[in-house]
N, C-alpha and C positions, 0 to 999 in steps of 0.2 A: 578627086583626091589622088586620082595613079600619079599626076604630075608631080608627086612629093616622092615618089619613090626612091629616088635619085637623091635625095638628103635624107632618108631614113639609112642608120647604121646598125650593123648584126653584130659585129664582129668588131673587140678593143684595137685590133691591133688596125684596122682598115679605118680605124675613126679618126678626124682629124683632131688636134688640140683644139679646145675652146678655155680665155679664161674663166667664162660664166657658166654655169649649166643651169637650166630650169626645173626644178623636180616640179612635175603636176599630181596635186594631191589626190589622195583618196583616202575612206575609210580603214585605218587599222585594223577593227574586224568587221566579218562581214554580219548579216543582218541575224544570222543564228550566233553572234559571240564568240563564233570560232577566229583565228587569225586568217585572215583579208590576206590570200596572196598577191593579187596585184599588188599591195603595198609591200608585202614585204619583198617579194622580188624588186619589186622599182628601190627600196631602200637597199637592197647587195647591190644593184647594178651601178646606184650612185656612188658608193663607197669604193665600190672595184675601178670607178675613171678615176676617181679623188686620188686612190693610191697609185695608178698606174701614170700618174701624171696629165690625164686627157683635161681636167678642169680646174680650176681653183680657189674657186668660188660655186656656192651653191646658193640659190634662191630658192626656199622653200614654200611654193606658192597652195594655196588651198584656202578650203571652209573655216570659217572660224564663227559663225554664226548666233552661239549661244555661249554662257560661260563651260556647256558641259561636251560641249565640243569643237573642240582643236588638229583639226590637220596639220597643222604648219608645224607645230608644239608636237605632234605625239610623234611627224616624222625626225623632228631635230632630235629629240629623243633614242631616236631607234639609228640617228642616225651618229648618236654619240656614243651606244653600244657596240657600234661596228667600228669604233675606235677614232671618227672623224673629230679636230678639234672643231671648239665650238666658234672659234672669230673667223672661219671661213665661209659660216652660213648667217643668213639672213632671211627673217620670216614675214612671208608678205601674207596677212590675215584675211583679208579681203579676195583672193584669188577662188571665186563662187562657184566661177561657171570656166571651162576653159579660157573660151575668149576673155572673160577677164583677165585672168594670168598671161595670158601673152599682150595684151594692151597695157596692165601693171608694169611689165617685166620692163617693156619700151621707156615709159610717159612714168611713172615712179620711181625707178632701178637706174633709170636711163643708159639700158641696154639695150643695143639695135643687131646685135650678135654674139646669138649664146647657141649652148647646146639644150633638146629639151630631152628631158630621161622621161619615159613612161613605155606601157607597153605598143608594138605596132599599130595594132589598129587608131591608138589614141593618137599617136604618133602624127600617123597620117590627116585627121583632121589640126593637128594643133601646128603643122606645119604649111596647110592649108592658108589658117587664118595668118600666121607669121608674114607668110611671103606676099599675101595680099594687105598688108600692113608697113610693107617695103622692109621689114623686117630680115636680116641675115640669117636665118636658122637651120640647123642639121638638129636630126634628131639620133638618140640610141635609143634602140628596143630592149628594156629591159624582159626577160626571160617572159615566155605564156605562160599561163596559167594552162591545166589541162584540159580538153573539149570535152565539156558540158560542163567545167566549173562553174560558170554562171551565165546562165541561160538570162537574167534578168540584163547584165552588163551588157550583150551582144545586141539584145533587143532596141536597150538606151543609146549601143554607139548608132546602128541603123537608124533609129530618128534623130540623132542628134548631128547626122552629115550633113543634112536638107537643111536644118537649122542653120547650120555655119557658115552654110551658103547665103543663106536669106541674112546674118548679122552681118557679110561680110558687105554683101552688094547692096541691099534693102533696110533692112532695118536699123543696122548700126548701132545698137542697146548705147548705153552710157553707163560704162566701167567707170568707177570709182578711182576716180588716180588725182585724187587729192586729200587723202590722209591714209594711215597704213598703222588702228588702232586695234588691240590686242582687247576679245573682250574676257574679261577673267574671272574665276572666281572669286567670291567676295569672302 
């Protein structure tokens, strides 16, 4: 994953334009109901390219798995509070597992050059699978969380590198990128 270094961004003013950006989802809160800062930093960091001009469009890719849960929905939300209009995003339901969201982002979106907003370390695998996908991507690091925030999340990116490996070259899953249905409350 070091080979992605060199397209991960820290810094607004050092990033280049993109008109796409990929926001990769997470949980709103985290598992005690408190607010989930990975998200809510990933949701300032999107807002702050959107108004500095770095993107202009947003694909809000994530879980949407049950009616009682919506990533894509609760970041377009949060992402409508920070003042972003709503016809510049687009919410991809299906975005499960990272690799999905960057296979969606291509073969759905038909986007082969975006930007993807999340924080570094996530960064660095989702830009992984991007460029072994022939994919164009730079990534921003939106803001850490601080050390020991979540001892669970470090654990899950640690096994989930070796994984990305194994989907990129070996096992190849089959993302979903033929339908993009919202499942809702009844």
């Amino acid at each position: 994953m070091y080979n992605t270094r060199q397209y991960n961004y820290f810094s607004i003013e050092n990033l280049p334009s993109n008109d796409v950006a990929l926001v990769l989802g997470t949980s709103k809160k985290s598992e005690k109901g408190k607010e989930n800062l990975f998200f809510k930093y990933r949701m300032e960091a999107t807002a702050r390219l959107f108004k500095e001009g770095k993107i202009k469009y947003i694909i809000l890719s994530g879980n949407n798995d049950s009616q009682y849960y919506n990533e894509p929905l609760d970041m377009q939300r949060a992402l409508l509070n920070l003042g972003i209009p709503e016809n510049v995003m687009t919410l991809d339901y299906a975005g499960f597992r990272t690799f999905d969201s960057i296979i969606r982002c291509k073969e759905v979106f038909n986007q082969d050059n975006f930007t993807i907003i999340s924080q570094n370390f996530h960064n660095a695998r989702a830009l992984y699978i991007a460029h072994n996908e022939g994919i164009n991507a730079i990534s921003f690091a939106a803001q850490d969380v601080p050390d020991g925030y979540s001892l669970r999340t470090l654990v899950r990116e640690y096994l989930a590198r070796p994984k990305a490996v194994l989907d990129v070259h070996i096992l190849r899953p089959a993302a979903d990128v033929t339908s993009n249905n919202e499942i809702r409350k009844k």
